[in-house]
C-alpha positions in Angstrom: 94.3 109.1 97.1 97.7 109.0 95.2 101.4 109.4 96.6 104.3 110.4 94.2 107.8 110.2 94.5 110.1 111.6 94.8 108.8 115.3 94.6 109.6 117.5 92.8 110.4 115.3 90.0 108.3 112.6 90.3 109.4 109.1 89.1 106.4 106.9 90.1 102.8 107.1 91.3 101.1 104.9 94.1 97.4 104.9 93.4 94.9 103.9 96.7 91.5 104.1 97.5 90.0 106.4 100.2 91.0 105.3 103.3 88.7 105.0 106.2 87.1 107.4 108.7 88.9 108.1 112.0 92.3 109.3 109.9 94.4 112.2 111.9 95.7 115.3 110.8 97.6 117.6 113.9 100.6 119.8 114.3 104.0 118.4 114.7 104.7 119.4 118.2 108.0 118.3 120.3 108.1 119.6 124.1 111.2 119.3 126.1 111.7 120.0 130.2 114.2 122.0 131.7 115.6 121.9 135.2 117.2 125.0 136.7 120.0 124.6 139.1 117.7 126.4 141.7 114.9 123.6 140.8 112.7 125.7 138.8 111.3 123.8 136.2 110.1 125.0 132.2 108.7 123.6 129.8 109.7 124.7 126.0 107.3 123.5 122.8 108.5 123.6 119.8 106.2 124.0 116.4 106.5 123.8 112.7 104.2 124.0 110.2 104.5 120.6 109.4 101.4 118.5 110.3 101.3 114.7 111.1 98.9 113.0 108.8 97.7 109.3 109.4 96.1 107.7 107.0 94.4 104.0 107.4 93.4 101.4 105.1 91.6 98.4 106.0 90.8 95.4 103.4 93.7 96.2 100.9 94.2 93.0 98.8 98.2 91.7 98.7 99.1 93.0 96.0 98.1 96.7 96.6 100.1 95.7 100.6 103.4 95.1 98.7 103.1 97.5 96.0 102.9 100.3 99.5 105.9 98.2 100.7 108.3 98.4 97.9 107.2 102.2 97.6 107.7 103.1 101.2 111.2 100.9 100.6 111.8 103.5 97.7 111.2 107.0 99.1 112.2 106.3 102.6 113.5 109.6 103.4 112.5 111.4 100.3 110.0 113.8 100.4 106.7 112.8 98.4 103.8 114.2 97.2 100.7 113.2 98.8 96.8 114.1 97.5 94.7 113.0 99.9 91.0 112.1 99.5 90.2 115.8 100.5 92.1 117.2 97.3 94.8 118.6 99.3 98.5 118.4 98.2 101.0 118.0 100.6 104.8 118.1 100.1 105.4 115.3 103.0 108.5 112.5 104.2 107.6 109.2 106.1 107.1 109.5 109.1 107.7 105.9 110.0 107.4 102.2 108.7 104.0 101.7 107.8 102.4 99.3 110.0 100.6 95.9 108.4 98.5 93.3 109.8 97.2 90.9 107.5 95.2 87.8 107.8 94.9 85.1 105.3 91.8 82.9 104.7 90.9 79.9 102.8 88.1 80.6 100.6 87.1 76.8 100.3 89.2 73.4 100.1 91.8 73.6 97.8 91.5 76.8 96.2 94.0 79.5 96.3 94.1 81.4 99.6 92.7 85.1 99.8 94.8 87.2 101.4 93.8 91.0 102.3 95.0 93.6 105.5 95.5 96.8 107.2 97.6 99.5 106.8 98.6 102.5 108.3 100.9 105.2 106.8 102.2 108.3 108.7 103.9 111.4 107.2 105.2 114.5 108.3 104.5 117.0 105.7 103.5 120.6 104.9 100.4 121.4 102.4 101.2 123.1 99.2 97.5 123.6 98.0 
């Protein structure tokens, strides 16, 4: 999978493997509730072509957790260019922070710890091919 940013005119290139099964790709929707003055009630949704993609990676070593840090601190708010494991391109934004959990091991006593975690990056975005 590779991210780019920021698109068009793309600066710098974040490289990842293929992340793992279960990732999500649905319609942006927002609905909003309405309340009449004579207590009738609606319901309005709102769509765009924009789909939600999540995309999860689990094992990532620390340096490949940073390196999606200091991007994502980059092009915050800048659209990218995602291809995802599939091919597609998508013309996409953050959605929000990405989410980390990592947990740190000691291989044996005294050597230098091993680090790895999980990620999960979310992006509003519409596909370009």
């Amino acid at each position: 999978m590779i991210i780019e940013g920021p698109y068009p005119g793309i600066a710098q290139a974040l490289l990842l493997p293929n992340p793992i099964h279960g990732n999500t790709e649905g319609r942006d929707h927002s609905v909003s509730f309405r309340k009449s003055i004579n207590g009738t009630r609606y319901t309005y949704v709102k769509s765009s072509d924009r789909k939600r993609l999540v995309f999860t990676w689990e094992t990532l070593g620390r340096g490949k957790l940073v390196e999606i840090q200091e991007f994502y601190k980059l092009y915050a708010g800048n659209n990218v260019k995602v291809t995802d494991f599939r091919g597609d391109i998508w013309d996409a934004i953050f959605a929000e922070e990405p989410e980390l959990s990592t947990e740190s091991r000691s291989v044996n006593a005294g050597a230098a710890r091993k680090e790895s975690g999980t990620i999960t990056l979310e992006f509003l975005g519409v596909q370009i091919a």
